[in-house]
TORDREN-860617 format. One line per 5 residues: their letters; for each residue z, y, x of N, C-alpha, C. Coordinates in steps of 0.001 Angstrom, whole numbers, plus 500000, padded with zeros to 6 digits. Each point is the difference from the previous one (the first is absolute). Layout:
BEGIN
A) Z Y X Z Y X Z Y X  ...
***
This chain:
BEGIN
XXXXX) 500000 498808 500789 500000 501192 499211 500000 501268 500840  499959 499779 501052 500029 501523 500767 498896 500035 500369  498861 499761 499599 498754 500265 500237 499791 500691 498452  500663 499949 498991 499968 500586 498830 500254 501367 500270  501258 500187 500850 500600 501343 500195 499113 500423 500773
XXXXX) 499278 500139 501130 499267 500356 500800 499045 500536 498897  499077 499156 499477 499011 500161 499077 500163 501161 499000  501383 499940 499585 500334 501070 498794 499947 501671 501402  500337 499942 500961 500165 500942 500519 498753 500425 500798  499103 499280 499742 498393 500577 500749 499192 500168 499194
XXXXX) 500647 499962 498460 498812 500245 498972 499570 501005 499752  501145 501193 500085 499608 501371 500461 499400 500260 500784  500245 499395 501311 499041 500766 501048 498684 499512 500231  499734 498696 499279 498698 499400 499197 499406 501125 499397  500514 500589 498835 499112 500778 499393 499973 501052 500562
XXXXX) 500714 500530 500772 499671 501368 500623 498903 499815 500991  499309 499165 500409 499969 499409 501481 498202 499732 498663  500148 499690 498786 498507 499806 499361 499663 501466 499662  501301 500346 499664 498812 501606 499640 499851 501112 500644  500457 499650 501486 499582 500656 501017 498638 499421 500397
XXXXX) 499581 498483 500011 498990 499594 500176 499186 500567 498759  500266 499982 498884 498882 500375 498897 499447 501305 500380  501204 501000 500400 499463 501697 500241 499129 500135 501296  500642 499637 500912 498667 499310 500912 498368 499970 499709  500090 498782 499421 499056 499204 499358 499381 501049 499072
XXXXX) 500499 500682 499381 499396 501314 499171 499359 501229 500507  500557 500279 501143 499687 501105 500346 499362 500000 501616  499481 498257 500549 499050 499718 500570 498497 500407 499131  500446 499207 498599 498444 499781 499027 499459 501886 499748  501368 500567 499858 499651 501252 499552 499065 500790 501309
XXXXX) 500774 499621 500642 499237 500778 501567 498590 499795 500013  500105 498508 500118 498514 499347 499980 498698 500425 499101  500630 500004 498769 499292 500852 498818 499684 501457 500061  500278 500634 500234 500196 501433 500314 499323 500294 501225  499946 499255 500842 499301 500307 501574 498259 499866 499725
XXXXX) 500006 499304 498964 498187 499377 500028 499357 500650 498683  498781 500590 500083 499942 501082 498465 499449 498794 499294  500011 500025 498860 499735 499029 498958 498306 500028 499730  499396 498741 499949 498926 499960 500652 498776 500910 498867  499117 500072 500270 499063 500820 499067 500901 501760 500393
XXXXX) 500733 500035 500128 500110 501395 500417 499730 501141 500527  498866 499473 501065 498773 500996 500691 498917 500101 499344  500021 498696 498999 498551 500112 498987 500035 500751 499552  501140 500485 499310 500434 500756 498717 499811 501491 500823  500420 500025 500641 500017 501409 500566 498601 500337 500264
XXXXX) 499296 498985 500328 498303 500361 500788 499576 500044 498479  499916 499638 498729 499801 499939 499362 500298 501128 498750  501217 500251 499922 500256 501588 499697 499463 501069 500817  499515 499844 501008 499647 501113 501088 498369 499683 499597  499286 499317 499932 498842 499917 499532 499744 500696 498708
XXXXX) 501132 500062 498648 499597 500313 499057 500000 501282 500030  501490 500626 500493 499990 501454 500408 499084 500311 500345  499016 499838 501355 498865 500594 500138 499262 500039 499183  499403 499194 498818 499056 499640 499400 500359 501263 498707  501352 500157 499779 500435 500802 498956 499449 501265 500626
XXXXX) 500545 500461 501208 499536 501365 500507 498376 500447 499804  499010 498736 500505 498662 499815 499858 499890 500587 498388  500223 499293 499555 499785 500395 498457 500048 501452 499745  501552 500205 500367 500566 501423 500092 499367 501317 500053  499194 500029 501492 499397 500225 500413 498401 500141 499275
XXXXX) 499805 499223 499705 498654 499959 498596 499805 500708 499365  501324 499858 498941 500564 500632 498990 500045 501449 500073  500252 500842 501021 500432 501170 500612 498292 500468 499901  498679 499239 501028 498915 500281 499928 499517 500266 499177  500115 498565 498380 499476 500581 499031 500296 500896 499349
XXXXX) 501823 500489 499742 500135 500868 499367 499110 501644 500530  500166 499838 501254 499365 501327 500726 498382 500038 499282  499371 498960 500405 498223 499646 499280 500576 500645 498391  500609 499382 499051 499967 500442 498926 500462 501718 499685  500839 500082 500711 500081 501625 499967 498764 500515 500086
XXXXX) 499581 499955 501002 498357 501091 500493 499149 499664 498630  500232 498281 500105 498820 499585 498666 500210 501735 498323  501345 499631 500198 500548 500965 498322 499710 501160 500626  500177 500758 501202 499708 501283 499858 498294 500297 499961  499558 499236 500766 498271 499978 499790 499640 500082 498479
XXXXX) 500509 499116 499075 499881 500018 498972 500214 501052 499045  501164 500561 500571 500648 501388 499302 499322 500657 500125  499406 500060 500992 498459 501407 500635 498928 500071 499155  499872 498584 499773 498623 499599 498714 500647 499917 498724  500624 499791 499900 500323 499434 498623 500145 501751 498791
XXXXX) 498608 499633 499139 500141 500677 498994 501265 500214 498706  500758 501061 499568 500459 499909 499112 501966 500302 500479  500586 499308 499136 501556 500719 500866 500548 498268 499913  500768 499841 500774 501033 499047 499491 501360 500197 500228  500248 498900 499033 501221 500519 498940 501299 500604 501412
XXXXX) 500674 501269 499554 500812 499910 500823 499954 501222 501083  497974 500298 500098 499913 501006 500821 499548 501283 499218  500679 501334 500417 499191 500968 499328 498796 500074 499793  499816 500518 499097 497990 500276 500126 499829 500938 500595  499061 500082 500544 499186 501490 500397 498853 500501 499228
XXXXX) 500159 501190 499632 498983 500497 499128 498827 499424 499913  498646 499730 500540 498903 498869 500011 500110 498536 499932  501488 499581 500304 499840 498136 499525 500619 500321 497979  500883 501219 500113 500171 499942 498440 499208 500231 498833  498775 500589 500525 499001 500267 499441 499055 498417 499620
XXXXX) 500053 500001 501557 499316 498249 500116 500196 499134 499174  501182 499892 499961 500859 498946 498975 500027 500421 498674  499937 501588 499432 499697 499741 499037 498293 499594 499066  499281 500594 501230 498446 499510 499573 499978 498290 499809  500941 499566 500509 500176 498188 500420 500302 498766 498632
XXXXX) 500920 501291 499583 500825 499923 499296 499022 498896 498765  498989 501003 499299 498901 499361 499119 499632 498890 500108  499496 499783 501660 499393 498586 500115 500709 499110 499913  501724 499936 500431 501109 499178 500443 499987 499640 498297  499793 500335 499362 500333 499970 498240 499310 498679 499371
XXXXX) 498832 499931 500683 498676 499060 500011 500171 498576 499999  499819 499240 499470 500395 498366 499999 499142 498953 501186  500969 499229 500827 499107 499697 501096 499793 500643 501196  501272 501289 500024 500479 500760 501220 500963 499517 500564  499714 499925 501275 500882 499156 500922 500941 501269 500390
XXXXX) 501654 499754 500842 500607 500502 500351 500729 499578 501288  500050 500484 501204 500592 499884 501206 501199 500096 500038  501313 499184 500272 501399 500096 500000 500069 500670 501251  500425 501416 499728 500838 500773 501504 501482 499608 500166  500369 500489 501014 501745 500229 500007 500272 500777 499826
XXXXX) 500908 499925 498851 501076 500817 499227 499380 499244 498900  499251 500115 498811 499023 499266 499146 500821 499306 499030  500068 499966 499169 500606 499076 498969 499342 499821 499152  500158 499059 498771 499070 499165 498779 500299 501433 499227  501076 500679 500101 500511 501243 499020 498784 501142 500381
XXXXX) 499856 500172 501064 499670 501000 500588 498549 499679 500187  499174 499214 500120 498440 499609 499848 499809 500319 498350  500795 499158 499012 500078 500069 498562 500001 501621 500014  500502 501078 500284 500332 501016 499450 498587 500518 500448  499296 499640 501790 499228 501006 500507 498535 499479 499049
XXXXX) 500120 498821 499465 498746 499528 499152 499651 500285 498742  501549 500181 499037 499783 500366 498828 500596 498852 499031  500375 499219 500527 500658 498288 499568 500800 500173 500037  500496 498450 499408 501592 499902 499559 500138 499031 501698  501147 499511 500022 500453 499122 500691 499446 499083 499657
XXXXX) 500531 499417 499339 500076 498560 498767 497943 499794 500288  499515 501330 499797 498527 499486 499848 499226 499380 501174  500776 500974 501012 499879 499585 501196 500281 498692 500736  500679 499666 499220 500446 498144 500446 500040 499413 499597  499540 500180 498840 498845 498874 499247 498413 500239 500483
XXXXX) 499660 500957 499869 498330 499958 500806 500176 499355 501311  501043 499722 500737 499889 499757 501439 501074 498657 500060  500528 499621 499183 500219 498655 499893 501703 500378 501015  500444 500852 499868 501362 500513 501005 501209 499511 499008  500769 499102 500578 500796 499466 499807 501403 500341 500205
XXXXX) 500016 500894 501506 501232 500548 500459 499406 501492 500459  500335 501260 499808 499790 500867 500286 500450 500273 501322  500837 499496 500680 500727 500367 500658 499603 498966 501229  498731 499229 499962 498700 499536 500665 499044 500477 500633  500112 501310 499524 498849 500835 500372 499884 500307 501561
XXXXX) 498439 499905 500448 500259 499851 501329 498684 500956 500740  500404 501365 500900 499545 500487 500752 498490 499232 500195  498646 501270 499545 499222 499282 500027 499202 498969 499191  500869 499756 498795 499425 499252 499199 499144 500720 498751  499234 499144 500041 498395 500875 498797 500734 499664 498463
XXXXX) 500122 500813 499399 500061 499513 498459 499113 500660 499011  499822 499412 499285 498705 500354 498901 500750 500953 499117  499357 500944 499676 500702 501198 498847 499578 499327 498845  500409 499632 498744 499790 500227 498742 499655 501354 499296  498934 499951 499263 499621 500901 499038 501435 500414 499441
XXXXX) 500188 501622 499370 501275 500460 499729 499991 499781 498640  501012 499925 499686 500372 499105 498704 499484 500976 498688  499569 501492 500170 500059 500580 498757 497840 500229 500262  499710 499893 500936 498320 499709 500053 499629 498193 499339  500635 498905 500193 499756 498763 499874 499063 499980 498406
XXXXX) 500212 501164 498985 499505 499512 498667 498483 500182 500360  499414 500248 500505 498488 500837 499721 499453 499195 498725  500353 498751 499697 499545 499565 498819 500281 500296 498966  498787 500675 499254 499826 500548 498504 501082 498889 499202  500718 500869 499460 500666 499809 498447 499560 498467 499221
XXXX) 500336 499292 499600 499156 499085 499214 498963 500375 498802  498907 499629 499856 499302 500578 499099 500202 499908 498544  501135 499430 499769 500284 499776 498247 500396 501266 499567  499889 501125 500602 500282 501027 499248 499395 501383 499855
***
């Protein structure tokens, strides 16, 4: 039995003696782990660094065309007959526009979407309703409307009768 007593008195220093080995054992693995980058990790980086550039490329594009489209609208502004919405008139485009005015009335007149431009504001410069306006043009969302786009004027709603009266009377 005194190998019992012995035994009862090293059981402590048994377990102290394992979880000094466990912390060890832990914080070898941790070292180990931590020292080596986890693999795919340079991919990722060469790979985010590829897209970045590719984003800037774009970037960069983007910047060109907007510049191209500027010059494009002011060239246009130089030519472009009539006012749009937004800019003062000057005495000869208000004149213009109102000589315009007649033909724009005409069924089968097309219309150029400027910026500033609205379905309200084409409707008012034509002589139309809204509503007529998007039904002749099949417009679904007003708020669609897009720089540039052609829309057909409808005949104005109080010219549409030219047809004689019915003859029963």
């Amino acid at each position: 039995m005194p190998l019992s007593r012995l035994d009862a008195k090293m059981a402590p220093m048994k377990c102290f003696a394992r979880c000094i080995f466990s912390l060890l054992l832990a914080a070898a693995i941790c070292t180990t782990t931590s020292a080596q980058p986890p693999p795919g990790d340079k991919s990722d980086k060469a790979l985010l660094e590829a897209l970045m550039k590719k984003i800037d490329e774009q970037n960069a594009k983007i910047d060109a065309l907007s510049q191209q489209i500027l010059k494009l609208e002011q060239q246009v502004s130089a030519i472009r007959l009539g006012v749009i919405i937004g800019e003062t008139p000057s005495a000869p485009a208000t004149s213009a526009s109102t000589s315009e005015a007649p033909k724009a009335t005409q069924s089968g007149n097309n219309h150029v979407v400027a910026k500033g431009e609205t379905l309200t504001s084409i409707a008012k410069m034509h002589k139309v309703s809204v509503e007529e306006l998007q039904k002749f043009n099949h417009i679904e969302n007003d708020r669609k409307l897009q720089i540039g786009q052609t829309i057909m004027i409808p005949p104005p709603a109080s010219t549409p009768s030219p047809t004689p009266p019915s003859p029963n009377g």
